[in-house]
Backbone bond lengths (Angstrom), bond angles and torsions (degrees), N, CA, C in turn:
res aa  C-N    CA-C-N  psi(-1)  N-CA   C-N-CA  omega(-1)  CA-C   N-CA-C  phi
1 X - - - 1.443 - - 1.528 108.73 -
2 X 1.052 133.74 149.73 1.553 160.04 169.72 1.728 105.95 -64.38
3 X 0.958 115.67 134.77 1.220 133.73 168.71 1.359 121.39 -93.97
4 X 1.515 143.59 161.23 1.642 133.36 -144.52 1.813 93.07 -79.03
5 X 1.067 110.68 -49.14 1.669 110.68 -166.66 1.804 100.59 -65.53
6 X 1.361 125.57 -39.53 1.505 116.81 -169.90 1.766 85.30 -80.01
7 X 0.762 153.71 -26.56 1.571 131.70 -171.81 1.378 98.00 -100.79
8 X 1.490 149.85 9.73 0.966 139.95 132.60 1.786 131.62 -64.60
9 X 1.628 91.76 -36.92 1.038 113.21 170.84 1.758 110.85 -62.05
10 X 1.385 123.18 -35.03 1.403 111.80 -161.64 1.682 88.41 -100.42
11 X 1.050 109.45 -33.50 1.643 105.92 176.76 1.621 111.16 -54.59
12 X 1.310 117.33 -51.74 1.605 121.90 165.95 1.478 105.74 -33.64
13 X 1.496 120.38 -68.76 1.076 155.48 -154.57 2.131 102.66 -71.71
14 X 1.178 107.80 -32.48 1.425 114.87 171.34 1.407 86.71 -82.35
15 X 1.583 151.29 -83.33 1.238 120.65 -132.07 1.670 114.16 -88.24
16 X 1.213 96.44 -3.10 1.982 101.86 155.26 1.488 122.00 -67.10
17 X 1.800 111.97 -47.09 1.284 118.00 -176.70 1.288 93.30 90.05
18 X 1.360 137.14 -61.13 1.485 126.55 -178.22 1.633 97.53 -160.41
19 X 1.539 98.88 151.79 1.836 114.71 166.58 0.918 117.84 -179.72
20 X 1.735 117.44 172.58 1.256 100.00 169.11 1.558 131.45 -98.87
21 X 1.850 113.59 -170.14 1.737 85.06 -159.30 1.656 108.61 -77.17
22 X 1.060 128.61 21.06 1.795 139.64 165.65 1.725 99.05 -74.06
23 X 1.272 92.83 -47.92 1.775 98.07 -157.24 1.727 100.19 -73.69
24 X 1.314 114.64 -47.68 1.516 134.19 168.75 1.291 109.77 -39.24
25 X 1.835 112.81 -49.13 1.492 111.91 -179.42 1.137 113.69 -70.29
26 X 1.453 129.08 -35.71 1.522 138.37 -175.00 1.404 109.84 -69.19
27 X 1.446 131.18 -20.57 1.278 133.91 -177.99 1.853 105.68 -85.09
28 X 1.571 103.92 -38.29 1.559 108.82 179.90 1.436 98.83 -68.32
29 X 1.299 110.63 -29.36 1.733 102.59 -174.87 1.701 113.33 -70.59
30 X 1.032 80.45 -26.81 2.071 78.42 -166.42 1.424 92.76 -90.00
31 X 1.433 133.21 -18.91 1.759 130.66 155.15 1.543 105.19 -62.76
32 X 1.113 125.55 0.37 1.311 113.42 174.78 1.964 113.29 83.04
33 X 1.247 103.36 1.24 1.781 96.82 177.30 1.608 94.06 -84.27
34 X 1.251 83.91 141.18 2.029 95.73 158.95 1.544 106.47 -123.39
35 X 1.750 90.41 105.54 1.103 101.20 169.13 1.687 115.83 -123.89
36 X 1.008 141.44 -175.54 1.590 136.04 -158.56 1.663 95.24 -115.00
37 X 1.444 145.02 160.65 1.097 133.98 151.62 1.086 162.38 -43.69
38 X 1.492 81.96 -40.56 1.591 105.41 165.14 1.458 124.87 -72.29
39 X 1.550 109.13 -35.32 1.968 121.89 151.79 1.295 100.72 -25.75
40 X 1.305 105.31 -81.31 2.184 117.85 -169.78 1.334 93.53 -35.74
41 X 1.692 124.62 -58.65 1.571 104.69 -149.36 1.388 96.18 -72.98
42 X 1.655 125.34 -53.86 1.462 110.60 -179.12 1.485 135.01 -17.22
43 X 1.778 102.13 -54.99 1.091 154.21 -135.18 2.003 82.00 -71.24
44 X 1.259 102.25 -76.85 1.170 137.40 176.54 1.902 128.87 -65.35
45 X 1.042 121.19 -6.33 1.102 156.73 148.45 1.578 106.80 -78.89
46 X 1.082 109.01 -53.44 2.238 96.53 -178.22 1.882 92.10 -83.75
47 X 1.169 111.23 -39.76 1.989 95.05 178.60 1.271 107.14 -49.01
48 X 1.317 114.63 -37.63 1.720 103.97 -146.97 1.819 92.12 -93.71
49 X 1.935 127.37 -12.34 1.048 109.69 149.52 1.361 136.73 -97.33
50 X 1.527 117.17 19.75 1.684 134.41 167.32 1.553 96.19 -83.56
51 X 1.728 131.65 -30.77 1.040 131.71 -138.26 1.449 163.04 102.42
52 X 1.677 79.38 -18.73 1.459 102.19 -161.46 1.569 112.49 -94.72
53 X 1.316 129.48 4.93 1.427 124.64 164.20 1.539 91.82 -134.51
54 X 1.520 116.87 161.83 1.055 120.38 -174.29 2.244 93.74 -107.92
55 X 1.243 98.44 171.97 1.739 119.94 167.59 0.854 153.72 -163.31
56 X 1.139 139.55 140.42 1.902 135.73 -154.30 1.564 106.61 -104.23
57 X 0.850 145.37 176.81 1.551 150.46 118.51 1.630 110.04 -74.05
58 X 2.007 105.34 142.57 1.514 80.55 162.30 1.730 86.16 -150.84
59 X 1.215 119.15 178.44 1.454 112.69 -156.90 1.519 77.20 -90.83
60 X 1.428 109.45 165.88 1.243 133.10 -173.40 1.618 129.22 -167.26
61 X 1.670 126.04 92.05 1.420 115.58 169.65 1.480 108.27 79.99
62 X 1.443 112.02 23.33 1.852 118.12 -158.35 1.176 100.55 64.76
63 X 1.249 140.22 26.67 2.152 120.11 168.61 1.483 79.03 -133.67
64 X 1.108 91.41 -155.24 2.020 127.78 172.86 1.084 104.52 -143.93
65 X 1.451 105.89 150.79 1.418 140.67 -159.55 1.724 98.76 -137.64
66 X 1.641 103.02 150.96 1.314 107.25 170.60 1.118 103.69 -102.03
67 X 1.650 105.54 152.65 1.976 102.77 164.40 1.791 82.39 -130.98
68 X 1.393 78.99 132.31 1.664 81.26 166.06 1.723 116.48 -111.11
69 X 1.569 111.84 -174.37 1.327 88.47 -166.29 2.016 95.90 -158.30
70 X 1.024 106.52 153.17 1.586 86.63 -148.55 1.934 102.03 -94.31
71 X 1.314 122.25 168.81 1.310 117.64 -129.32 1.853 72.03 -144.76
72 X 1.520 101.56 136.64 1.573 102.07 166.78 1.425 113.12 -70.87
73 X 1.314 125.72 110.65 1.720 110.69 177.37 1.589 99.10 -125.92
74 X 1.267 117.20 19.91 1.460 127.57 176.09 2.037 101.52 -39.79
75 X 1.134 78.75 -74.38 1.393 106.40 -170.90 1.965 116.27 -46.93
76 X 1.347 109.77 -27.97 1.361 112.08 -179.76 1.380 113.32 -113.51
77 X 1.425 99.88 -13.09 1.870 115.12 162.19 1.616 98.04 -48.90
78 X 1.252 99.19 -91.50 1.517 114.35 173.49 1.390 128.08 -27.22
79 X 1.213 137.43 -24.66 1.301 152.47 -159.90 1.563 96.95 -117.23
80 X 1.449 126.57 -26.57 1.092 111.94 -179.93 2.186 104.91 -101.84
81 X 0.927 76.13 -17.81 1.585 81.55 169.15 1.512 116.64 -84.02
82 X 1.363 121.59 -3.26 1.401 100.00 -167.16 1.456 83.58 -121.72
83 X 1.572 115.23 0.95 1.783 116.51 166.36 1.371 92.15 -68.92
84 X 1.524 134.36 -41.90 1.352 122.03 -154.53 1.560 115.42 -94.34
85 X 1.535 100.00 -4.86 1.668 103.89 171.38 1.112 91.02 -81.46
86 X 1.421 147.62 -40.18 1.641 118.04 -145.53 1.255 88.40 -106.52
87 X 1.291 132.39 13.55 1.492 122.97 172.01 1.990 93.58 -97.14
88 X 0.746 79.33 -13.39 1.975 89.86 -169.74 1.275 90.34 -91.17
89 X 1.407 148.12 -78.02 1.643 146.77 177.59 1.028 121.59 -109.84
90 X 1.232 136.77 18.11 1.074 128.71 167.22 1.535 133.72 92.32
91 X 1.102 144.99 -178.85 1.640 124.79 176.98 1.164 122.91 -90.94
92 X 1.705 106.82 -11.46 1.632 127.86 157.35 1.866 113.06 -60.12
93 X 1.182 100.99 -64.80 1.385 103.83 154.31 1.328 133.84 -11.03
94 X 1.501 107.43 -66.01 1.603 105.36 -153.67 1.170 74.05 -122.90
95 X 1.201 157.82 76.56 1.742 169.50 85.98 1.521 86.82 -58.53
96 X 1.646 120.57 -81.74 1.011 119.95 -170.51 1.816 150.86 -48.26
97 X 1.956 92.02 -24.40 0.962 124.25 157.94 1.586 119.63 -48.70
98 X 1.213 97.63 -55.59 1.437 127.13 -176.95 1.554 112.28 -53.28
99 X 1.599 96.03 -60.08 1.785 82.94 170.08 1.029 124.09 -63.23
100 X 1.442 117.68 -44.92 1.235 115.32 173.63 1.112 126.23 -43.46
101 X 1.214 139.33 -30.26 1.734 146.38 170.88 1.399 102.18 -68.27
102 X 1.341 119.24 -56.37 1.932 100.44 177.82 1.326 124.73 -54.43
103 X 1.691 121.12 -16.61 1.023 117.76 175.20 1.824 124.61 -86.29
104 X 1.379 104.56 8.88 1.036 104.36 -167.15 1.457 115.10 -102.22
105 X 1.541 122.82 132.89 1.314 123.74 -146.64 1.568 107.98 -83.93
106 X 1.398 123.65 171.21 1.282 114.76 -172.74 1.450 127.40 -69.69
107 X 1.302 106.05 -22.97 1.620 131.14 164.01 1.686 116.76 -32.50
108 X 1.863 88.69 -70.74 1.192 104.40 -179.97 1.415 120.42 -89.57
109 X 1.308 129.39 29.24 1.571 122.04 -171.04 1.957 68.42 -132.62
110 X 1.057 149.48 -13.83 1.368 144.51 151.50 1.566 105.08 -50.11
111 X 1.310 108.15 -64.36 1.269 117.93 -156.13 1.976 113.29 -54.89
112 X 1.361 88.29 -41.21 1.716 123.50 -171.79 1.815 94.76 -54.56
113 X 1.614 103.97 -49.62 1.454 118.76 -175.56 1.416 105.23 -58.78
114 X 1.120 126.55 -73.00 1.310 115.46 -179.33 1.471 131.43 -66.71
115 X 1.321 102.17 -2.60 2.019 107.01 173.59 1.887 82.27 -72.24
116 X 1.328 120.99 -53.10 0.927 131.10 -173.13 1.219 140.00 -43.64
117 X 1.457 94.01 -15.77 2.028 110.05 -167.06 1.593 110.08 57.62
118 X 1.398 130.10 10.22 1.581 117.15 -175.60 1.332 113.40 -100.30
C-alpha cells in the first residue's frame, strides 16, 4: 500500500500524465503539499522501482534528467489492498465492509475523500 505523500505524489503525477520531478513538485505545490525536492525525487525513484510510475531518460543541461509518466495501477492498487483486508478480517470481514460502503451517503463518502487526500 502507498503511503499519504506517494499517493499524492502519483495523484499529482496522474493529472500531468507525465513530468519532471520540478514540474511534479510545482503541481504538489499549487495542491497545497509542502514538500522539499529532493522528497519528490526520492519519492519517485522508489515508485518507479515498486513499479508503479513508469520513466524515460532525456538529455538535459549536458546531464539527463528523468521525466516520469504515470502508469495505470488503479486496478492492482485495489486488488492488492483488498488481499490485505481479508488477510486483516477475513472474507467475513470485507463482505461486511462492503455493505457497509453502499450504504454510505454521498455527503459522507465526500467527507471520507477528503480525510483521505483523494
Amino acid at each position: 500500500m502507498l503511503g499519504t505523500l506517494e499517493r499524492q505524489v502519483v495523484a499529482a503525477l496522474k493529472s500531468l500524465g507525465s513530468g519532471t520531478t520540478r514540474e511534479i513538485l510545482e503541481e504538489l505545490h499549487r495542491r497545497e503539499v509542502n514538500v522539499a525536492y529532493t522528497t519528490v525525487g526520492t519519492i519517485l525513484a522508489r515508485l518507479h522501482r515498486k513499479g508503479l510510475v513508469n520513466r524515460r531518460q532525456e538529455p538535459y543541461r549536458g546531464a539527463d534528467r528523468y521525466v516520469y509518466a504515470y502508469k495505470d495501477i488503479e486496478a492492482t492498487y485495489i486488488d492488492s489492498m483488498l488481499q490485505a483486508l481479508v488477510a486483516a478480517f477475513g472474507e467475513r470481514g470485507v463482505v461486511h465492509l462492503a455493505e457497509r460502503i453502499d450504504d454510505i451517503s454521498p455527503a459522507d463518502l465526500r467527507r471520507l475523500r477528503e480525510r483521505l487526500k483523494v
